[in-house]
C-alpha positions in Angstrom: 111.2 120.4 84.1 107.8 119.4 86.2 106.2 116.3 85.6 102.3 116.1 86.2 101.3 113.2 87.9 97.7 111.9 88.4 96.5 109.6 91.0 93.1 108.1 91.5 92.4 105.7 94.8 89.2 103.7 94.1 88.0 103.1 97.6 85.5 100.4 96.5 87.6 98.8 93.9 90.5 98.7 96.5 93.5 99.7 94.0 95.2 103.0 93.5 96.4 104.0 90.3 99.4 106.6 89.5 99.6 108.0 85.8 103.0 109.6 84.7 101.7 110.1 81.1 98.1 110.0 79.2 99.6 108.0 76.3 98.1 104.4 74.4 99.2 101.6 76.9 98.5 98.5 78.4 98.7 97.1 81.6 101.1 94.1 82.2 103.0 92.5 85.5 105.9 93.2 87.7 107.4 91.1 90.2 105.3 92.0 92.8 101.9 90.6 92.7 100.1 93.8 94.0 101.2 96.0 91.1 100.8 95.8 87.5 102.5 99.0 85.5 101.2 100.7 82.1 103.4 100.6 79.6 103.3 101.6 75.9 104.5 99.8 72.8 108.1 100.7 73.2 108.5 99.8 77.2 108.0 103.0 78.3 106.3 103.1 81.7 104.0 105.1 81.7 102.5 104.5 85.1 101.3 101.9 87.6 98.1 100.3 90.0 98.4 98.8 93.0 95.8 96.5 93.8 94.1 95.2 97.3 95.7 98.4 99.3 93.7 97.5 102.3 95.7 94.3 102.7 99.1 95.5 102.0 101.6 95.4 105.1 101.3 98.8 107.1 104.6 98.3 108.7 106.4 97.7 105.7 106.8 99.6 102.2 105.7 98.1 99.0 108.3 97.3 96.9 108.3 96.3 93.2 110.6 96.5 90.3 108.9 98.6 87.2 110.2 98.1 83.2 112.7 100.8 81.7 112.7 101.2 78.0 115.8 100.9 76.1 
């Protein structure tokens, strides 16, 4: 089954934010200190924003572990 996903890059606020679902959440960390994931009441992730893009390593990939429910 296909998944939508939405992504919005806000140029001036300098973070890009990826939404795998439009349900209630909240924002909380991960272990990397670029990225903070949505997540709803039962740990579901429901998506994710990294932050200060323009100073994130070009020659290497972000990396960052995100919550599963259960």
């Amino acid at each position: 089954m296909a998944q939508t996903v939405k992504v919005w890059f806000d140029k001036e606020g300098d973070f890009l934010e990826v939404r795998f679902s439009e349900k209630p959440g909240f924002m909380r960390e991960t272990d990397h200190d670029a990225v903070m994931e949505r997540v709803n009441d039962q740990g579901e992730v429901l998506g994710f924003t990294v932050m200060a893009v323009s100073k994130l390593d070009k020659d290497h990939p972000l990396v960052a572990q995100l919550a599963q429910a259960g």
